[in-house]
N, C-alpha and C positions, 0 to 999 in steps of 0.2 A: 553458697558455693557447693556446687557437686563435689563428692568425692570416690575418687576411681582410684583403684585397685589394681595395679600391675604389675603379672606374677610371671616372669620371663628371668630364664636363667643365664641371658645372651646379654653380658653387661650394655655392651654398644648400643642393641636394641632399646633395652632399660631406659638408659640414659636420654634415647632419642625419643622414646613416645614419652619419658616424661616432661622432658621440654618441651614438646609438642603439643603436649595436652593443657600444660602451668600456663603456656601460651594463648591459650583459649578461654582458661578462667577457671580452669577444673583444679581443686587439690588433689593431688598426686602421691599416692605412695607404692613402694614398691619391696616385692619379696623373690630369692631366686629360689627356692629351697623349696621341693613341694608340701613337705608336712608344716613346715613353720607357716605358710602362707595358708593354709587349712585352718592352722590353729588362729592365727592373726583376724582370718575372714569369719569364724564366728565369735570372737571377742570383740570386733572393734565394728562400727558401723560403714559400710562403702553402697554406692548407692549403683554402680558396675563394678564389673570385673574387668578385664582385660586378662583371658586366661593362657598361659603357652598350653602345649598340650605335651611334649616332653620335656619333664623336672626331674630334678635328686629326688630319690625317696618316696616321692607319689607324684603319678602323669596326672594330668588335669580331667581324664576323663574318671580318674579316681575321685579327686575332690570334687567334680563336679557334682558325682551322684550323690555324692557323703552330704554336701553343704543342702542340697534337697532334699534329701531323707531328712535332714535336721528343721525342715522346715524354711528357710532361708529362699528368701524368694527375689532377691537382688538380679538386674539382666548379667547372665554372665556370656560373655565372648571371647568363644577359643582364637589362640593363634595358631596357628600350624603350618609345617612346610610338607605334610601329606594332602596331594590334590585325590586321591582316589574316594568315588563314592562312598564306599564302605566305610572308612574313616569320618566323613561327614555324616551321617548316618549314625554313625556309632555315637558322636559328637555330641549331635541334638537330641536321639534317645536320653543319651546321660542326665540332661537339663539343662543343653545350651541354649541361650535365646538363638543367636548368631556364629555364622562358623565363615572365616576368612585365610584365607591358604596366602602364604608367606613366597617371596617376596608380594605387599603388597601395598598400595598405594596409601599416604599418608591421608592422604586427602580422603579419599572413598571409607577409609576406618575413621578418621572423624563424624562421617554423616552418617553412619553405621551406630556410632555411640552413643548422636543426638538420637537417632531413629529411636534404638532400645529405651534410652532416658524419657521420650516422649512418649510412648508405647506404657510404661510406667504411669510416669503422670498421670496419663488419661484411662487408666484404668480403674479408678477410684479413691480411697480415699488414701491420707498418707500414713504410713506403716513405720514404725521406728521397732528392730530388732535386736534382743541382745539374749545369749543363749538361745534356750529354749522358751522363750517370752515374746509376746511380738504385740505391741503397742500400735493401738487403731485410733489416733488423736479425735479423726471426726467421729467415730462410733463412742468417744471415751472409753473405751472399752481393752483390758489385759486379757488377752491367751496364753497358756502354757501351755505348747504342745497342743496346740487347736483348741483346746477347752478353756471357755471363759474364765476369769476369776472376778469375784465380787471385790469390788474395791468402796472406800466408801468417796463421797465428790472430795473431802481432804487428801485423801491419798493419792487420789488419780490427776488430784493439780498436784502434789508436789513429784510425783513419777515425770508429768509434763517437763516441769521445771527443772530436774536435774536431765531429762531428756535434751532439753535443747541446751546446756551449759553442761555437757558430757566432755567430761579431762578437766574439769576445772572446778577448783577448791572455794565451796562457798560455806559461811560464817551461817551460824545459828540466827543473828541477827537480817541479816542475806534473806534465807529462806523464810525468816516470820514476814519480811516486806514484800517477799515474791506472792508466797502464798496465803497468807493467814490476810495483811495489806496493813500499812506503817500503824491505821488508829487503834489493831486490834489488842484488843484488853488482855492475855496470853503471854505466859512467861516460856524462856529459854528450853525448860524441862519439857514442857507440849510437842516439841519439835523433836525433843529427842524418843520422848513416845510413839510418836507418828512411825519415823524411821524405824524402831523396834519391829514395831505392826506393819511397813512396806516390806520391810526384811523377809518375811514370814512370806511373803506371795510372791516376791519374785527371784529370792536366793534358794538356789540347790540344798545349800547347808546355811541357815540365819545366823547360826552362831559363829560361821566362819563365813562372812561374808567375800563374795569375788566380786561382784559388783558395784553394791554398794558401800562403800571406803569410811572407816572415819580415819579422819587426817587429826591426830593429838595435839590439843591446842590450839587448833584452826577450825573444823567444821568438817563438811561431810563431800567425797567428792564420788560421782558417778563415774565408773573405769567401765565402759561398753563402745 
């Protein structure tokens, strides 16, 4: 399930392209607040934007450039109710994929969002990001900020692994079945090794992880 991102301060609006979109198959979240949704779009993974272009606190052609200087390469699509070139212009400089002027048709921003989604897709391989980290699943391969990091083939399956079970609390036992596979000979302490050693390549600060979570008494849970 795609997940889209829509940053619209116009509750009404909000409301109506989220049902709009739920209705189609996409998960849906939404933020009115320009800095909160800034903060929200490099913490959490969305695979579009849906951007307004005037917010609280930061206009969208703020975030726009911010979320691309960060490296974040997700399609983002302004909304706006300025038609004038300059403003569209100004738009797509920032890093927009697509710019669509308000009022405007339900229908035509749906094929707009497949268009960008599939434009994605077919552009290579798939990409999973959180901070400054950007996960190439068919390359197996970590960047930090463009530059490769060595990973060894353990770490880079268990990165996989909390990659696609991102928000969710998995057990030491969990992760030796995921990655290690149920007959391996390897005790509980291995796993928490491993995590030690991923900490180290993909957290800001390892010793105070933002990413990767230990949940006390339960297991390890990936927040990206």
């Amino acid at each position: 399930m795609k997940r889209i991102f829509v940053v619209e301060d116009e509750p009404g609006i909000a409301f109506g392209l989220k049902v709009d979109f739920e209705a189609e198959g996409y998960e849906v979240e939404t933020e009115a607040d320009g800095q909160a949704a800034l903060e929200r779009a490099r913490r959490e993974i969305f695979d579009l934007i849906l951007l307004d272009v005037m917010l609280p606190r930061k206009d969208g052609f703020e975030i726009c450039r911010e979320l691309r200087r960060d490296g974040l390469k997700m399609p983002i699509v302004l909304l706006t109710a300025r038609a004038q070139e300059a403003e569209k212009v100004m738009g797509l400089e920032s890093g927009a994929d697509d710019y669509i002027t308000k009022p405007f048709s339900p229908r035509e921003l749906r094929a707009r969002v497949k268009a960008a989604l599939r434009r994605t897709q077919d552009s290579g391989a798939p990409l999973f990001r959180f901070g400054d980290a950007e996960v190439d699943l068919d390359r197996c391969e970590l960047r930090r900020d463009g530059v490769p990091v060595e990973l060894t083939a353990l770490e880079f399956k268990l990165l996989a692994v909390f990659a696609a079970n991102r928000g969710k609390t998995l057990s030491r036992d969990r992760l030796l079945d995921l990655v290690w596979g149920r007959c391996a000979a390897v005790t509980l302490r291995v796993v928490d090794n491993h995590i030690v050693e991923l900490r180290k390549k993909v957290e800001p600060e390892p010793s105070n992880p933002r990413f990767l979570r230990s949940i006390r008494g339960l297991g390890y849970r990936f927040d990206a």
